[in-house]
C-alpha distance (Angstrom), angle and dihedral (degrees) to the residues before:
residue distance angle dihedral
X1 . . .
X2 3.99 . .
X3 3.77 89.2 .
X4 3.46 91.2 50.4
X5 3.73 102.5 43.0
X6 4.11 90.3 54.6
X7 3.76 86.8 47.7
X8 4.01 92.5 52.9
X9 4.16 89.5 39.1
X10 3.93 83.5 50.6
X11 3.89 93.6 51.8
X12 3.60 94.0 38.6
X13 3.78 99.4 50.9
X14 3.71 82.7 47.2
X15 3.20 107.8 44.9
X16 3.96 80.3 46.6
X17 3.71 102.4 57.3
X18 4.12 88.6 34.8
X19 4.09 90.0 64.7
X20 3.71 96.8 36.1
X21 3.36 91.0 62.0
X22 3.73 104.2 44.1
X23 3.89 90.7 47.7
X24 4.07 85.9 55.2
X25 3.50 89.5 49.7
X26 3.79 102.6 45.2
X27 4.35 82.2 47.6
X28 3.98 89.5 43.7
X29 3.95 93.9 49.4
X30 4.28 83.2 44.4
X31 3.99 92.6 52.4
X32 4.04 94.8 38.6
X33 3.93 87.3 55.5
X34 3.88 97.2 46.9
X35 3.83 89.2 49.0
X36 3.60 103.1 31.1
X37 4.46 83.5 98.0
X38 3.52 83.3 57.4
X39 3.38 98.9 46.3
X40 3.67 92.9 51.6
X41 3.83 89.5 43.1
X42 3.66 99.9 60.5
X43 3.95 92.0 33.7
X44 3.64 91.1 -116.9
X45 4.33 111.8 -166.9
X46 3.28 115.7 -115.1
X47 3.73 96.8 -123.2
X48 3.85 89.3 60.9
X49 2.99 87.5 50.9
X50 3.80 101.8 50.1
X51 3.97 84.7 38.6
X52 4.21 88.0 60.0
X53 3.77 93.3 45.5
X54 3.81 85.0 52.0
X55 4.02 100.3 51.6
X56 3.83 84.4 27.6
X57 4.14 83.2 63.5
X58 4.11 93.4 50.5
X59 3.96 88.0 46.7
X60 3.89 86.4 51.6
X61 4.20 94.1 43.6
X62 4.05 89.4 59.1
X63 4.11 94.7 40.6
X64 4.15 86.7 49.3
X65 3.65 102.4 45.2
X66 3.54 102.9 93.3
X67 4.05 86.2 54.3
X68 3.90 95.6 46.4
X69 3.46 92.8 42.7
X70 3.85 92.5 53.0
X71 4.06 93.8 42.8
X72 3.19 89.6 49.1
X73 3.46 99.7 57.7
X74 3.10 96.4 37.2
X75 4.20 96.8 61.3
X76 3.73 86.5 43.4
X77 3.75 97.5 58.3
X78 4.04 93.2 29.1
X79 3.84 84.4 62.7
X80 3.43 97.9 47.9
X81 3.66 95.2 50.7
X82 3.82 82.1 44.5
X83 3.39 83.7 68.9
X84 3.86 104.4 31.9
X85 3.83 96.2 -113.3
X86 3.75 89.8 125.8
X87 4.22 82.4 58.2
X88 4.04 98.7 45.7
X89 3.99 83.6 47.7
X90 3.60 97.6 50.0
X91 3.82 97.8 33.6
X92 4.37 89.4 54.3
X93 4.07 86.5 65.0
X94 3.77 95.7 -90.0
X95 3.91 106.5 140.6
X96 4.03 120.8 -136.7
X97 4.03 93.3 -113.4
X98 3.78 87.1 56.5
X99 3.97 102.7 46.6
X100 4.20 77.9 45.5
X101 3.81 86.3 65.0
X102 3.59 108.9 83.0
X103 3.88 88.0 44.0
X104 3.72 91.1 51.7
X105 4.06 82.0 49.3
X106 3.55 94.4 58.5
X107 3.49 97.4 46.6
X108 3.99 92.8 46.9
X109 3.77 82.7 62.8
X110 3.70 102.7 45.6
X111 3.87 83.4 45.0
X112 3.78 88.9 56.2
X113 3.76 93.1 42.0
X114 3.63 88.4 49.2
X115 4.25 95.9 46.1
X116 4.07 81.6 53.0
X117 3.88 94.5 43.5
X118 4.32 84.2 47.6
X119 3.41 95.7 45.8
X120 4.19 110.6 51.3
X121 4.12 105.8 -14.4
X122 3.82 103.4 61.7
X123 3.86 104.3 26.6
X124 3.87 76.5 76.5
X125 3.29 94.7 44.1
X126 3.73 94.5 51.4
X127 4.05 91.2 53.6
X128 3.67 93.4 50.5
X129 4.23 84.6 52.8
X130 3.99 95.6 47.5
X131 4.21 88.5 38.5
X132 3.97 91.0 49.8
X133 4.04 89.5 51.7
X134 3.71 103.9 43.0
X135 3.96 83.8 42.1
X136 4.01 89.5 49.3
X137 3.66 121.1 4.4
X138 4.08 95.5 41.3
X139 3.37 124.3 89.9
X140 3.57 96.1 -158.7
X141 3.73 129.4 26.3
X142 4.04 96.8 -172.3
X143 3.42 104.7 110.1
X144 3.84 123.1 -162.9
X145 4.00 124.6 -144.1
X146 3.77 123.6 -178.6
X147 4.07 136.7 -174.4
X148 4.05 87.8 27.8
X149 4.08 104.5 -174.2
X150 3.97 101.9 -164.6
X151 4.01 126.3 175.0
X152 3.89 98.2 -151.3
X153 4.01 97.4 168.3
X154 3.67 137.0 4.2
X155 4.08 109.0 -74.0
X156 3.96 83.1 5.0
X157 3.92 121.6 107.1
X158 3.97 129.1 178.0
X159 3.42 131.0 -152.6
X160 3.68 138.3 -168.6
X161 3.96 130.1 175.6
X162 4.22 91.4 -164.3
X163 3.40 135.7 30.0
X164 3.67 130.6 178.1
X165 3.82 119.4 -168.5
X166 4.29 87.3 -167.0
X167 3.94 99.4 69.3
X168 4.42 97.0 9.4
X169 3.45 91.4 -113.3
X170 3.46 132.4 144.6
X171 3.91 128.9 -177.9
X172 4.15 129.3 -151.1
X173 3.50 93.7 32.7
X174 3.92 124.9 -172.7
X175 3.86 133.7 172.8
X176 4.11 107.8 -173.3
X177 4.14 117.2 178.2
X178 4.20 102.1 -158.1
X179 3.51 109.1 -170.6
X180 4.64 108.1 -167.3
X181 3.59 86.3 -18.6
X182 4.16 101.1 -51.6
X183 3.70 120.8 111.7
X184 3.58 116.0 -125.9
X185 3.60 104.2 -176.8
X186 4.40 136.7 -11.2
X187 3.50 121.7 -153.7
X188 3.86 106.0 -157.9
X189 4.31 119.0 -176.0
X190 3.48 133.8 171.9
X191 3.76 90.8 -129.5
X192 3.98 144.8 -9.5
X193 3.47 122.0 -138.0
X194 3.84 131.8 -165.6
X195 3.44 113.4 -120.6
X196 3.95 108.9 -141.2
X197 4.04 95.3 -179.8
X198 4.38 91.8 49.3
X199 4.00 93.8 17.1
X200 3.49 83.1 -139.5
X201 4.02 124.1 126.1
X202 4.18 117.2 -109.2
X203 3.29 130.3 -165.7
X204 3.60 137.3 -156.2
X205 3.65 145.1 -153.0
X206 3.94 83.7 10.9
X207 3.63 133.1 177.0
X208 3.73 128.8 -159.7
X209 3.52 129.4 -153.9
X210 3.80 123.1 -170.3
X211 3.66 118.4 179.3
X212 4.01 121.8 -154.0
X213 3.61 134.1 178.3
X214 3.86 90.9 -99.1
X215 3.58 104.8 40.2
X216 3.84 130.7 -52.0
X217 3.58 141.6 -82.1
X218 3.84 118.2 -120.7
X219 4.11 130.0 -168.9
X220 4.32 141.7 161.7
X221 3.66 133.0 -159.1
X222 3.57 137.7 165.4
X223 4.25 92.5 -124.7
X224 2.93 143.9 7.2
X225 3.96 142.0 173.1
X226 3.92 119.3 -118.2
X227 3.76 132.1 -160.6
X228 4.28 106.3 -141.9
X229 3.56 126.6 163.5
X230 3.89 88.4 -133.2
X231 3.83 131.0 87.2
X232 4.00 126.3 -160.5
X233 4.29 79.6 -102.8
X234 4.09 83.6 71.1
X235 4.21 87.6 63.4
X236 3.67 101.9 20.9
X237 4.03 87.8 78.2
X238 3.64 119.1 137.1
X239 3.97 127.4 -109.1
X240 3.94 105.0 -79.1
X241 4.10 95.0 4.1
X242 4.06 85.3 155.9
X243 4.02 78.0 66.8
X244 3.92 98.2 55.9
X245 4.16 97.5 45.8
X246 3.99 110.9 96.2
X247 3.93 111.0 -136.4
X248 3.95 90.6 -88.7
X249 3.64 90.2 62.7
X250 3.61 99.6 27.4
X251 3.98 87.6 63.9
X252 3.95 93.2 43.6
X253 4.31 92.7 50.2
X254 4.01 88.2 45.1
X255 4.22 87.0 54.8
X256 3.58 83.7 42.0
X257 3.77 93.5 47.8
X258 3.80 88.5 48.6
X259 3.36 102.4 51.3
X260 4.02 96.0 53.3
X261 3.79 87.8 49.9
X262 3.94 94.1 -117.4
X263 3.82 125.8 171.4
X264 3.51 109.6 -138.7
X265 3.87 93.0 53.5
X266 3.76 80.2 110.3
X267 3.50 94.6 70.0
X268 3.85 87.6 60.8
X269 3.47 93.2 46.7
X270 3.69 91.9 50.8
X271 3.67 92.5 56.2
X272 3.65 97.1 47.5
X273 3.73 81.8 55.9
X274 3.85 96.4 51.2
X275 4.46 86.3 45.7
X276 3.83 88.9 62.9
X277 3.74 97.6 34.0
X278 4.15 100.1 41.3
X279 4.32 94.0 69.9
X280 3.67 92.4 48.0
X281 4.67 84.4 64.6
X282 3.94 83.0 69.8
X283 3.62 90.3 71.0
X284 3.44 104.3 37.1
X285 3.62 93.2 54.9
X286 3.50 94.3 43.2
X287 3.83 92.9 56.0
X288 4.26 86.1 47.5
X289 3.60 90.8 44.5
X290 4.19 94.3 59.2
X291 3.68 88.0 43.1
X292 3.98 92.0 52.7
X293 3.85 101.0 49.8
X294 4.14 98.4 25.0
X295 3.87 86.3 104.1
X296 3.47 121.0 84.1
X297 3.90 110.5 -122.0
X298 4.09 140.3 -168.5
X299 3.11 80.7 -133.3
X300 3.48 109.7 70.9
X301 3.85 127.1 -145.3
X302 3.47 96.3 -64.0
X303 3.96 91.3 87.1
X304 3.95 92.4 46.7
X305 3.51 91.9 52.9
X306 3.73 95.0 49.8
X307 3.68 83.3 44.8
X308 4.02 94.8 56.3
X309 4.17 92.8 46.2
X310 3.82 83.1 55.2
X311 4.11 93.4 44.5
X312 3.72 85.9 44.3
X313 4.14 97.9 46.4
X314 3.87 91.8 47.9
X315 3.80 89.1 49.5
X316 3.85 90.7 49.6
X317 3.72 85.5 44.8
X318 4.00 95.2 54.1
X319 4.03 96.9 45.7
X320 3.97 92.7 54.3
X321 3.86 84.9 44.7
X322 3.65 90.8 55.6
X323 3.22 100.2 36.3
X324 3.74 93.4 57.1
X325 3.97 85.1 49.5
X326 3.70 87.4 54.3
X327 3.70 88.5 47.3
X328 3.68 100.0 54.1
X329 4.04 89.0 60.2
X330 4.06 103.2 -79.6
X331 3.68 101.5 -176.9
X332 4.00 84.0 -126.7
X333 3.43 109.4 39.8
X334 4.07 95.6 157.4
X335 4.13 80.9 63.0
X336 3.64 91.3 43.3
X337 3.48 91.4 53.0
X338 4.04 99.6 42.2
X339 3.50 87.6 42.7
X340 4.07 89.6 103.5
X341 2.92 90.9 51.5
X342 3.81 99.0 50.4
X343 3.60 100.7 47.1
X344 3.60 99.0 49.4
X345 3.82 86.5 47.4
X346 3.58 89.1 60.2
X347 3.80 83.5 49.5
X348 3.27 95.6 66.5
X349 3.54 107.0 44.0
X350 3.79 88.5 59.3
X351 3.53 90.9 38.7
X352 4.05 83.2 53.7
X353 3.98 89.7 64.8
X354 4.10 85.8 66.1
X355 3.44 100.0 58.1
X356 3.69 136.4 104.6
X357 4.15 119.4 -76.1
């Protein structure tokens, strides 16, 4: 079986790398001729543009995995029940576990190519896609954030109802410090303004609360500097920016996340969930994939294949489901986001009972 398992890791890989890059070309060709007007509009230089196709590619290669890897299993094995390999190997004493091993080789090592790739090649590659379009394609890069939650010292907690990354300027503004559950004193302004010429925070049309054991002492200005431990870079973030960290960073902005008290540390959470959990779909598939076309068919391979887009759309379909569940506060989101993973596991092992003995 050696020969034959570095013949089937050969065709696999292949076979692998051979449909992952048609399907990004046929979907680059698709986006360049939807945008090309827009290109042309906002005189867009070619070398951005070539540079977006390029990073746009490495986004694509992680999104279309789970298909490739499925399609190309599935053609492999289709045409070697086609032409009753699968039989002659089973039939000379070989069991089905063992002709799955090269198969489940090759997918261990696009798994690990792809957990490297997730990790520190395309976060980069997804920043310079979401910097090319709000530099190009948007109309307006302002971007507006509201009900902001922000830790900013021990026992001290910010709030803002509106905040503008255009002019740094946020509106409803209060600064509390809660010591065991008591407040000791609010800050309340009608807005807070960045500073550009001190880099410093101002507010204005403030009011200050301090609270005493005998009463409390009240004051109003007009402005008024501020000390916070957070700059306009803290909002001014772009759409998705827990997609464009690599793990390094990812795990240093969720600490930093945590410790100002923020609320959508989850979504960085989530997505160091999904970086860990994503490679392991390679071999789950892979392992459905043999079980689906191992049986020789009438039919052909044109069925299977069909088959395996399907298989692979529906489990595309149920990780964006779940992750959205785990997004919107699941009390589980590291089951929410395995869950793919889990149910088409359990898929296979009863699917495993069908196959040939």
């Amino acid at each position: 079986m050696k020969l034959l398992d570095t013949l089937i890791i050969k065709d696999f890989l292949k076979t692998y790398f051979f449909v992952v890059l048609m399907l990004i070309m046929i979907v680059l060709v698709l986006d360049f001729t939807e945008k090309n007007d827009e290109f042309i509009r906002n005189n867009v230089p070619s070398g951005e543009i070539v540079k977006y196709m390029f990073n746009y590619g490495l986004y694509l290669n992680n999104l279309l995995t789970p298909i490739t890897v499925f399609i190309s299993v599935i053609f492999i094995t289709s045409r070697m029940a086609g032409r009753t390999e699968i039989i002659a190997v089973l039939s000379s004493g070989v069991s089905f576990l063992r002709m799955l091993r090269p198969f489940l080789v090759g997918a261990s090592m696009i798994a690990l190519a792809s957990f490297l790739l997730n990790g520190w090649v395309l976060p980069k590659a997804t920043a310079g896609v979401y910097e090319f379009k709000r530099e190009y394609l948007e109309d307006d890069s302002q971007y507006n954030y509201q009900n902001l939650h922000v830790k900013v010292a021990p026992d001290v907690y910010a709030y803002i109802s509106r905040y503008y990354t255009g002019p740094k300027t946020g509106y409803s503004f209060t600064l509390e410090h809660i010591e065991d559950g008591k407040l000791l004193s609010k800050l309340s302004a009608d807005r807070i303004v960045w500073d550009t010429a001190t880099n410093a925070w101002e507010v204005r049309n403030w009011k200050l609360r301090v609270l005493e054991d005998m009463g409390e002492e009240y004051s109003v200005g007009e402005r008024m500097d501020t000390v916070l431990s957070i700059t306009p870079n803290d909002f001014d973030l772009p759409p998705n920016h827990h997609e464009t960290l690599n793990l390094p960073e990812l795990s240093r902005q969720i600490k930093v996340l945590e410790d100002r008290g923020a609320d959508n540390v989850s979504f960085y959470k989530i997505e160091r969930y999904v970086r860990f959990m994503s490679p392991f779909a390679a071999i789950i598939l892979t392992f459905i994939g043999v079980i689906v076309s191992s049986k020789k068919t009438r039919g052909g391979s044109g069925f299977k294949i069909a088959l395996g887009f399907l298989l692979a759309f529906i489990y595309i379909i149920l990780f964006l489901l779940s992750r959205t569940f785990a997004e919107a506060g699941t009390p589980y989101p590291v089951l929410a986001v395995w869950l793919p993973n889990i149910v088409f596991a359990i898929t296979g092992l009863i699917m495993y009972k069908t196959v040939p003995r």
